[in-house]
C-alpha positions as CSV (number, residue, x, y, z in Angstrom):
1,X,98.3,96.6,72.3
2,X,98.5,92.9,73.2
3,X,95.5,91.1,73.7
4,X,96.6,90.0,77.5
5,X,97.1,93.8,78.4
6,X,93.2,95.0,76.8
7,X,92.2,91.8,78.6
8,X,93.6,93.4,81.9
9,X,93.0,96.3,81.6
10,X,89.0,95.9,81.2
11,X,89.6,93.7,84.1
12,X,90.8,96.5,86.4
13,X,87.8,98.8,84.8
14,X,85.3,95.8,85.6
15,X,87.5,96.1,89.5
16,X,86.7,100.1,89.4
17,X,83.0,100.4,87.6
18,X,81.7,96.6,88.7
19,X,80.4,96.6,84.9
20,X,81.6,97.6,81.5
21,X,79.6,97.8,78.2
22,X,80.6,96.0,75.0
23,X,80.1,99.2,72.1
24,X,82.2,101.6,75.2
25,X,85.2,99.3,75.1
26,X,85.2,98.5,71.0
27,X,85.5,102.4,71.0
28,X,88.2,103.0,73.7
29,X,90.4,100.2,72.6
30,X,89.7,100.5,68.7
31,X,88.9,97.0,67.8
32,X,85.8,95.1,67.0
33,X,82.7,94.7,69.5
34,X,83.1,90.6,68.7
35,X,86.9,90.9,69.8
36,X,85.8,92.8,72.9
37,X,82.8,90.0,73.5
38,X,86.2,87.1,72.8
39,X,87.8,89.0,76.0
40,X,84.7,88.9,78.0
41,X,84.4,85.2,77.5
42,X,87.9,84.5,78.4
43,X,87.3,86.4,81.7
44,X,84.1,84.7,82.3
45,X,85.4,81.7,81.5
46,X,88.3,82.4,84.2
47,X,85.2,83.3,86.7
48,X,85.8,86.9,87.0
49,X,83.2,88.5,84.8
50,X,79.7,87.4,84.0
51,X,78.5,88.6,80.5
52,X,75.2,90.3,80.2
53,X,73.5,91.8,77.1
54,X,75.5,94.1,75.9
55,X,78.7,93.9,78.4
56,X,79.4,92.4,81.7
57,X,79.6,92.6,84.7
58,X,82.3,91.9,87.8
59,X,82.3,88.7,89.9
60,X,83.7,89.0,93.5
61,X,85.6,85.6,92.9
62,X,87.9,85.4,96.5
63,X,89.2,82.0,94.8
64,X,90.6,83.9,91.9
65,X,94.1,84.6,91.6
66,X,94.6,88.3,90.0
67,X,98.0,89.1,88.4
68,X,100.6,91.2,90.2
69,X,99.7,94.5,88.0
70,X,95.4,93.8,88.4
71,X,96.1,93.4,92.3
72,X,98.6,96.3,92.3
73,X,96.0,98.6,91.0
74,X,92.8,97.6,93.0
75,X,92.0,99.5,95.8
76,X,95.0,101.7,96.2
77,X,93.6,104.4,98.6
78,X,92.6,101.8,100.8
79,X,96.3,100.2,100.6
80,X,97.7,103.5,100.9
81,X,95.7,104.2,104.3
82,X,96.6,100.7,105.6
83,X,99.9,101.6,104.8
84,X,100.3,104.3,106.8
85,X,98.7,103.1,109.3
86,X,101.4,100.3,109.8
87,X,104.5,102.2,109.9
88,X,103.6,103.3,112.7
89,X,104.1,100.1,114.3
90,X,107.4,99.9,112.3
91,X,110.9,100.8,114.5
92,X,114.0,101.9,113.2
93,X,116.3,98.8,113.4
94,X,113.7,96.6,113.1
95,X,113.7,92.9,111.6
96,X,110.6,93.0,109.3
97,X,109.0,89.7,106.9
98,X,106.7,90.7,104.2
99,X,104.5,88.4,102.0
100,X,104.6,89.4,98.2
101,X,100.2,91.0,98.8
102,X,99.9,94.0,96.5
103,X,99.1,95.6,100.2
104,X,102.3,95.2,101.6
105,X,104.1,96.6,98.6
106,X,102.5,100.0,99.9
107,X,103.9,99.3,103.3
108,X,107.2,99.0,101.8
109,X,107.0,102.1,99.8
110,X,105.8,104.1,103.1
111,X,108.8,102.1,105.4
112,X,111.0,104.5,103.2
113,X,111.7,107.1,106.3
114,X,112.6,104.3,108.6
115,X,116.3,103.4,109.4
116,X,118.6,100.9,109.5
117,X,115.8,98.3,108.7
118,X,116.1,94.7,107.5
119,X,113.4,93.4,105.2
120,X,112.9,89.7,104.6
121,X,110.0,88.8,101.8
122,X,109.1,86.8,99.4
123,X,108.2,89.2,97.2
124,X,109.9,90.1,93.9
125,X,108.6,93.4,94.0
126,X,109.3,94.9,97.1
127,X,112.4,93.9,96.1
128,X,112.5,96.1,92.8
129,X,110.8,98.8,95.3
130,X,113.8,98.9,97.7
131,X,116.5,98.5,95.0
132,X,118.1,101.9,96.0
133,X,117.5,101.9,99.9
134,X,120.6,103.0,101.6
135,X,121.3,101.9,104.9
136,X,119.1,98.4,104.7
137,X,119.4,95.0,104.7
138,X,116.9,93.8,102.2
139,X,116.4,90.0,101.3
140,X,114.7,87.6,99.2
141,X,113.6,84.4,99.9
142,X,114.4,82.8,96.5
143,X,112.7,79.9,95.1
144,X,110.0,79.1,92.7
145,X,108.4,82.4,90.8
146,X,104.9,81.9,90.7
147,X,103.4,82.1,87.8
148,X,101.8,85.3,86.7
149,X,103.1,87.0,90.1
150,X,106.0,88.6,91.4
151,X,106.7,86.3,93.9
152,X,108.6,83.3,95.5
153,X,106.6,80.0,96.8
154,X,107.7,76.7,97.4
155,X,110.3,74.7,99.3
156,X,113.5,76.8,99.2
157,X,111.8,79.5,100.3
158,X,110.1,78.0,103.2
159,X,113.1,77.0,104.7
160,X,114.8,80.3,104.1
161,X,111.9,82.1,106.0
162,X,113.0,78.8,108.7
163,X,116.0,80.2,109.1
164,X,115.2,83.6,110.7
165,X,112.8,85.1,113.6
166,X,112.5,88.5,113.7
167,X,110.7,91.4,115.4
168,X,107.5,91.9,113.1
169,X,105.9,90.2,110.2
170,X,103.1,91.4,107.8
171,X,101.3,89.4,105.8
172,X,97.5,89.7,104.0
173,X,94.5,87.6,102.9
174,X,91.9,86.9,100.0
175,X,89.3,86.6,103.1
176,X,88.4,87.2,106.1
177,X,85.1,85.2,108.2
178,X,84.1,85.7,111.5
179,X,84.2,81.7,112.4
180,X,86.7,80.4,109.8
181,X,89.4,83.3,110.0
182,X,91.8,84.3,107.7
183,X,91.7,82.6,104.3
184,X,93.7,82.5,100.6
185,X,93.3,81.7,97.0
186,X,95.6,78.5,97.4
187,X,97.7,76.2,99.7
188,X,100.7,77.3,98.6
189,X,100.0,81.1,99.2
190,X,98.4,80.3,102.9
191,X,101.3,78.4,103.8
192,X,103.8,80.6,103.5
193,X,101.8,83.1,105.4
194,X,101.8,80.8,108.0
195,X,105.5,80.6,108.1
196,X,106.1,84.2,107.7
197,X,103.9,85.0,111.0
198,X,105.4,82.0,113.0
199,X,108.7,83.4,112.7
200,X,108.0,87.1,114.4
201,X,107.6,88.2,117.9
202,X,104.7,90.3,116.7
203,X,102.6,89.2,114.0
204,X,100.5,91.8,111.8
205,X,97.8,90.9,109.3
206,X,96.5,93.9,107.0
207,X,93.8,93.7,104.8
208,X,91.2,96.2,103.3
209,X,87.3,96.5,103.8
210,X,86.3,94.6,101.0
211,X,87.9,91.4,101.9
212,X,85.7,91.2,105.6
213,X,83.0,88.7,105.1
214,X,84.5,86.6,102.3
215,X,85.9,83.3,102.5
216,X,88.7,81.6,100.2
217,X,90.0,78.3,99.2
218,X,92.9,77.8,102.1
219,X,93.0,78.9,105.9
220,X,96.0,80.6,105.8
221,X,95.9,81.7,110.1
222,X,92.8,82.3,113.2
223,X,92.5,85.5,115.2
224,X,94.5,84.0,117.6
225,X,97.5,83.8,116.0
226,X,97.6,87.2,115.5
227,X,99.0,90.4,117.4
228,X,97.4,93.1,115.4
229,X,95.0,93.6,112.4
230,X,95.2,96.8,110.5
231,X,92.5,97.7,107.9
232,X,91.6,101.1,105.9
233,X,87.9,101.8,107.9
234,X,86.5,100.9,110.9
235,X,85.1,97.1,111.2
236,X,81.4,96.8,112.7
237,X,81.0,96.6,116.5
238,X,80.6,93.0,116.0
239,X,84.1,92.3,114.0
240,X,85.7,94.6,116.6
241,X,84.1,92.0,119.5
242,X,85.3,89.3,117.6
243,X,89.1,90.8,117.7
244,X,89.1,91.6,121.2
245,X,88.1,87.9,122.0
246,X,91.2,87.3,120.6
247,X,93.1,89.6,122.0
248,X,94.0,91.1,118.9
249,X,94.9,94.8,118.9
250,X,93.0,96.5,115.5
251,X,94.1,99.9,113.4
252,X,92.2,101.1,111.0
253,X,93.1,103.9,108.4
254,X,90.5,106.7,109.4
255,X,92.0,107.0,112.8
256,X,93.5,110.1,114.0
């Protein structure tokens, strides 16, 4: 096993179990505790773990920026219920954008017994997840890969999102606060989320439980330039207040 994949994968434990213990992981990997304590440092060092004796433990960083296959794998039954919950929204012959969040590769996946769609996104892997779609138009932004993701940023595919307006887009966040909005890991990120929703009549933001009172680097959009929030679990009385200020119709995954 390569170092980078052990290193990731006792990332997405830390994600599970919040902390892992040094002797546990020297076992299940078979190398030496010190190599183990060498991977905990490079994660602490990227502010995602904190070492304590004997292990470490996870740091909610919502400035971090997770690989494709950490973010892929993070909260997937909460994804999954988001998921669902969006295609109902979805209508056959739609014109759809998708950013490249782990979350909206699930709504991709689930937009499977829809017809006749067409699919805009900048993300490499809903492309790979549509690959043998009949009856679709499916389309990738192009651009500038970004590093350690699956996904198109930059110039060339800002003005290719430029170039269309469709019925519905779909986009997700690092964070979410109750006075500064939506937020992101980066500039580059929140931007094209902000093109993405300016070019749909209705514009969808999903995003799980966990990222409600968090706040990340870049404002990526405000509650009012939304249509429709969709989560995996009821928000509090207070968050749901804070929607219908705006106007914003909210989903949530527990709903009959």
């Amino acid at each position: 096993m390569l170092a980078i994949e052990r290193k990731n994968m006792i990332l997405r434990m830390l994600q599970e179990e919040k902390k892992v213990i040094v002797a546990d992981l020297s076992k299940k990997f078979e190398v030496t505790e010190e190599t183990i304590r060498r991977d905990l440092e490079k994660l602490e060092g990227e502010g995602l773990a904190q070492k304590t004796y004997g292990g470490a433990i996870l740091i909610e960083n919502p400035n971090a920026d997770l690989s494709y296959t950490i973010r892929q794998k993070a909260n997937v039954d909460k994804k999954q219920a988001i998921a669902r919950k969006v295609v109902g929204l979805i209508e056959d012959g739609d014109h759809i954008m998708l950013d490249a969040s782990s979350t909206a590769v699930y709504i991709a996946k689930e937009l499977k017994s829809k017809k006749n769609l067409t699919i805009i996104t900048t993300s490499i892997e809903i492309l790979l997840e549509l690959v043998d779609v009949s009856g679709w138009k499916v389309m990738g932004t192009g651009g500038t890969m970004k590093e350690g993701n699956l996904s198109f940023i930059g110039p060339h595919s800002e003005q290719m999102l430029l170039n269309y307006h469709v019925d519905k887009a779909i986009v997700s966040c690092k964070g979410i606060d109750i006075k500064r909005g939506f937020t992101d890991s980066n500039e580059a990120d929140a931007h094209i989320k902000k093109v993405i929703l300016d070019s749909a009549n209705t514009k969808i933001l999903v995003a799980d439980s966990t990222k409600f009172e968090r706040v990340s680097f870049a404002k990526s959009c405000d509650f009012e330039d939304i249509d429709v929030f969709v989560t995996d679990e009821r928000p509090t009385d207070e968050w749901i207040a804070r929607f219908e200020a705006s106007q914003v119709e909210v989903l949530f995954g527990t709903e009959g």
